[in-house]
C-alpha positions in Angstrom: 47.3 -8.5 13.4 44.8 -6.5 15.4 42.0 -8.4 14.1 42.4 -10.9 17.1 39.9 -8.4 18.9 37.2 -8.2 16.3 37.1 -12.3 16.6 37.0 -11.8 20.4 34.1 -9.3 19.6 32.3 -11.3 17.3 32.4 -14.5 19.1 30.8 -13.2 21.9 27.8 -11.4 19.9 27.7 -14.6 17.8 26.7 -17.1 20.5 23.1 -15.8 20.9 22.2 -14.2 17.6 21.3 -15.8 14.2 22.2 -14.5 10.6 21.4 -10.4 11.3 23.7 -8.9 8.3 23.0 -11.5 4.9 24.5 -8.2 2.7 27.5 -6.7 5.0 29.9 -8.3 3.2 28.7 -7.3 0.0 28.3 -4.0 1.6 31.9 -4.0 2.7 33.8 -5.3 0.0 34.0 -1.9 -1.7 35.6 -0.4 1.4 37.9 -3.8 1.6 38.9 -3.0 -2.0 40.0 0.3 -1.6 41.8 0.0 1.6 44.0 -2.5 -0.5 44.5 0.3 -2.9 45.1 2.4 -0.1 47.6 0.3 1.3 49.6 -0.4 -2.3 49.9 3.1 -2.7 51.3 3.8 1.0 53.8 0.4 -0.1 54.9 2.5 -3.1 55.6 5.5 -1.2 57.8 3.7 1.6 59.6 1.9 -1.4 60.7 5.3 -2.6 61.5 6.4 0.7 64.0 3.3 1.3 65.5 4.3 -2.2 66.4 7.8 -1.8 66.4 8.1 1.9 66.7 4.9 3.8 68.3 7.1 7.1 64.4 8.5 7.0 62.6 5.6 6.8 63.7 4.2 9.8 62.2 7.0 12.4 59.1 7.5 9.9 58.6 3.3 10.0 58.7 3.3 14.2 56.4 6.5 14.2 54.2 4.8 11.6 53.4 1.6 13.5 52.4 4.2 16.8 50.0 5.9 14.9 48.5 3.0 13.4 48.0 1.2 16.4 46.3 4.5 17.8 44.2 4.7 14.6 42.7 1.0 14.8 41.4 1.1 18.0 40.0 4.5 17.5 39.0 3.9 14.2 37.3 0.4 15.0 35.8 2.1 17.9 34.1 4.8 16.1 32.7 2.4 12.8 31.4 0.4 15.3 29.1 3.2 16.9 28.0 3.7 13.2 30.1 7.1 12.6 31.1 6.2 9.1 31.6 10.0 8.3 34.5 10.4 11.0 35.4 6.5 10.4 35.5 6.4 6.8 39.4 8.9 6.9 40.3 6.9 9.8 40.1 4.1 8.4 41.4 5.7 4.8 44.7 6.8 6.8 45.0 3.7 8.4 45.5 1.9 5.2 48.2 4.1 4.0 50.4 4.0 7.2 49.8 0.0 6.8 51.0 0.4 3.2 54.4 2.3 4.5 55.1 -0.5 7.7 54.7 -3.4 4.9 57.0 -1.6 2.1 60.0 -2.8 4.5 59.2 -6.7 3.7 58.2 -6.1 0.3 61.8 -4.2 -0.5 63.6 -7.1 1.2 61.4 -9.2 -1.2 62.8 -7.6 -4.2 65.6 -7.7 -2.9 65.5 -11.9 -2.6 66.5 -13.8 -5.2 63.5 -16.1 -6.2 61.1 -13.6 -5.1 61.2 -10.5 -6.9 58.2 -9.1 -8.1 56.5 -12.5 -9.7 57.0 -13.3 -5.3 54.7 -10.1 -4.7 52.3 -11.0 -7.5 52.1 -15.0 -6.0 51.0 -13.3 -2.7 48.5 -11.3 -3.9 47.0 -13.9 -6.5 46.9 -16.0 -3.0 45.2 -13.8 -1.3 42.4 -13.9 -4.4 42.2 -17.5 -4.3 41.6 -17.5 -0.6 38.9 -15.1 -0.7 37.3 -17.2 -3.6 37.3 -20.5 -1.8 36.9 -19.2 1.9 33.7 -17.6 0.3 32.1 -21.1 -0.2 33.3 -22.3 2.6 32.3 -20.2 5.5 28.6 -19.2 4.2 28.2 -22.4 4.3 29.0 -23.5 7.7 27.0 -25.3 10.3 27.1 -23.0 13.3 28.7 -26.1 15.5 31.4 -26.1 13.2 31.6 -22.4 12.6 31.7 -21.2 16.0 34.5 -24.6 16.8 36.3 -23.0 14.0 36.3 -19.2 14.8 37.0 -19.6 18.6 40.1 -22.2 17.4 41.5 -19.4 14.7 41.1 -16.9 17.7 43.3 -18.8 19.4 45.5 -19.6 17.3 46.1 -16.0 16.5 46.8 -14.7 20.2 49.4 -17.0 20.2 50.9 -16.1 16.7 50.9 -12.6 17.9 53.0 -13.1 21.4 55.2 -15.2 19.0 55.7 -12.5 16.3 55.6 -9.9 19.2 58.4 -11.9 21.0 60.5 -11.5 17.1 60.2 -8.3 16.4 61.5 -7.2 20.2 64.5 -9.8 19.6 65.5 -8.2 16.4 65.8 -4.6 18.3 68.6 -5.8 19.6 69.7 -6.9 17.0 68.7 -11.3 17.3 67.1 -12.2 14.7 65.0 -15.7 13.7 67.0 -18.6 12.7 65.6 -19.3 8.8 63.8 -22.8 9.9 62.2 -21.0 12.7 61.1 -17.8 9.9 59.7 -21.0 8.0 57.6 -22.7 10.6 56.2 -18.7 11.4 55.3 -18.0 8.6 54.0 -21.2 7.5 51.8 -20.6 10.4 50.7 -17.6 9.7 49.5 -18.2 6.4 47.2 -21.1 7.7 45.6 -19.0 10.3 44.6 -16.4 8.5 43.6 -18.9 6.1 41.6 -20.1 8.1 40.2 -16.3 9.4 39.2 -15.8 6.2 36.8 -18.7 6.0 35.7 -17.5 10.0 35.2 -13.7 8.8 32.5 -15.5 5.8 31.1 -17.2 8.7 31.1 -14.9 11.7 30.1 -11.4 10.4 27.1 -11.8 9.1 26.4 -12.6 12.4 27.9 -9.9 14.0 27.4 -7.3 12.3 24.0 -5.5 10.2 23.8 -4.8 6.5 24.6 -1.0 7.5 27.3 -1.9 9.9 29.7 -2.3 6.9 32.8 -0.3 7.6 33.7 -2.8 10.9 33.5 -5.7 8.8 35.4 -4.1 5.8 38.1 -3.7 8.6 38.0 -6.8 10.0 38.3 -8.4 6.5 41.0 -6.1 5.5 43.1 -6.9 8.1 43.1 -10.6 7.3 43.5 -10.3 4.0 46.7 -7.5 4.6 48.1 -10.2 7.2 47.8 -13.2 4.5 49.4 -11.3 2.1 52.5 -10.4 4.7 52.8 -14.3 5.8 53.1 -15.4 2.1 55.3 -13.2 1.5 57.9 -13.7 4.7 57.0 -17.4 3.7 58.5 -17.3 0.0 61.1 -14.7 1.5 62.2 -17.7 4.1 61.9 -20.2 1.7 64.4 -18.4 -0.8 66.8 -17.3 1.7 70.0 -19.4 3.7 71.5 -18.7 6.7 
């Protein structure tokens, strides 16, 4: 859920510029698409760690998350100084060790009864649908209600972070989420990035230029990568008891 800095970014170079990219998204949805296939393949290579080796997974998972958190920063740092060469494998890698960190959640989803795979597929064809009507939605925003709405998702998605932060320390030790409170989470989650995907139609073509394509791929991966995570921990939650 790094993205919460792009908006931060973007909101900032939004308030005094008009429409300076009209193609970056088309531009960027190329690199969007493969980081997705990126990212499956990375999923299918945790999976068959967890089968044959779970005692490795563990250590690789934890060691995984560091360097992906390294890579964003320096990734989105270097694509934004229009380095696409250097920022193109960073990026590339960054989608695979995102791939491995997510094959955790989709294993336990396979694992749930009422999930399964038909689960993963619902998340994924939500994700499409999302992108379809967010489309129409955010290029067609006024800009009092775009920016209302972009600096009210931005929000929204500090906060989810501290919360899911707060979670994931909890469960180190070994507390974990009442299932109600997984629900209301994740139920969240899905709205807000939702909602970030209608802000990323409005806000980057305001952001960024036509050439400045690999940012805003990244910035739309990520909320694309994070809707299909809440689904899932939403039908996971839903299917599960205490």
């Amino acid at each position: 859920m790094s993205n919460t800095s792009n908006f931060r970014d973007a909101i900032r170079q939004a308030k005094t510029q008009a429409l300076v990219g009209p193609n970056v998204i088309a531009n960027a949805l190329p690199y969007v698409g493969g980081g997705l296939v990126l990212t499956a393949l990375g999923a299918y290579g945790g999976l068959n760690v967890i089968r044959t080796n779970l005692g490795l997974f563990l250590p690789t998972f934890f060691g995984a998350i560091v360097v992906e958190l390294i890579l964003f920063f320096v990734a989105q740092n270097v694509a934004e100084k229009g380095n696409n060469k250097v920022a193109l494998p960073l990026l590339a890698t960054y989608s695979l060790l995102s791939g491995y960190t997510i094959s955790g959640l989709i294993y336990v989803a396979l694992q749930t009864k009422g999930v399964g795979i038909q689960g993963i597929g619902m998340a994924a064809l939500g994700c499409g649908v999302t992108f379809i009507a967010a489309r129409q939605i955010g290029s067609n925003l006024s800009e009092q209600d775009g920016m209302a709405l972009t600096k009210t998702i931005n929000l929204g998605l500090i906060a989810l972070v501290v919360v899911v932060g707060v979670q994931f320390l909890f469960s180190l030790f070994g507390v974990y989420t009442p299932n109600w409170l997984e629900i209301g989470i994740s139920g969240l989650g899905v709205f807000l990035f939702v909602g970030a995907s209608v802000v990323d139609f409005y806000i980057l073509p305001r952001s960024y230029r036509d050439d400045q394509y690999l940012p805003a791929a990244l910035s739309m991966y990520l909320t694309y990568i994070n809707l299909f995570v809440f689904i899932l921990r939403l039908l996971i939650a839903l299917n599960s008891r205490d």
